[in-house]
C-alpha positions, 0 to 999 in steps of 0.5 A: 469787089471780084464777087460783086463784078461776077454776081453782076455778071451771072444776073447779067447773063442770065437776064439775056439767055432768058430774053434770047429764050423767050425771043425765040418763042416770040419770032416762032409764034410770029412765023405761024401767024400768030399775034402774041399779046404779052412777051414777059421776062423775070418775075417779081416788081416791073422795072419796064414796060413796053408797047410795040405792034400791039404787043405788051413786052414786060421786064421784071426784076429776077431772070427765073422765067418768062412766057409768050402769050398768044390766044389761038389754038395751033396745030400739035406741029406748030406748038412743038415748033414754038416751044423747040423754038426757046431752047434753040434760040439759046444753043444758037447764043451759046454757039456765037457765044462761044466762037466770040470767046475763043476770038477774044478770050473775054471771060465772060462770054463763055460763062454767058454761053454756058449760062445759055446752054444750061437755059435751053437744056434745062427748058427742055426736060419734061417737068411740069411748066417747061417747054420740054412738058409741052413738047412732049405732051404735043409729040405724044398726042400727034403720034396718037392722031397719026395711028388712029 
């Protein structure tokens, strides 16, 4: 029964640090201005759907990834601070995260803290798909612009 209750936990858990990563996107795509369409997490069969200020928030069922979608060309700035923005939203998770479990010594939220630090550093090494590529991809091109 101890091996169900932790399987529930961890998909728990990484449920959440995937909707936390991806709602940092949302909030820094917000904050330049910027209407986002779609906010999916998971992938696989929707279990829930939902329409709010003209944006369509989707819920399926394995926690493996996630995205923000909005159709406008921004700035090389605005993409890397929309793209910092996941992994920064989850290392602020772990920090509150873990504060909580040193307070309350709950088990489960130090797994649920790390579980966000292993998102957000993950989301950050420069392979094909992740935030980190993006990241890098537009830092690169902006310190083209600037020599030229």
């Amino acid at each position: 029964m101890e091996f169900v209750k932790l399987i529930f936990l961890l998909y728990v858990g990484s449920y959440l640090s995937l909707i936390v990563h991806e709602g940092g996107h949302h909030l820094a795509v917000r904050k330049c201005n910027i209407r986002p369409y779609n906010f999916v997490v998971g992938s696989g069969p929707e279990f829930y759907r939902l329409v709010f200020n003209k944006t369509k928030f989707s819920f399926k069922f394995w926690p493996t990834h996630g995205k923000v979608v909005y159709k406008r060309i921004v700035t090389y700035r605005q993409e890397i601070s929309i793209h910092a923005a996941g992994p920064l939203a989850n290392f602020g998770l772990a920090m509150l995260l873990f504060a909580a479990y040193v307070a309350t010594n709950f088990k489960f939220l130090e797994i649920f803290s790390i579980m966000s630090i292993f998102c957000g550093v993950l989301n950050l090494f420069p392979s094909k798909g992740s935030d980190g590529a993006v990241i890098y991809k537009a830092w690169k091109n902006l310190n083209l612009n600037k020599k030229k």
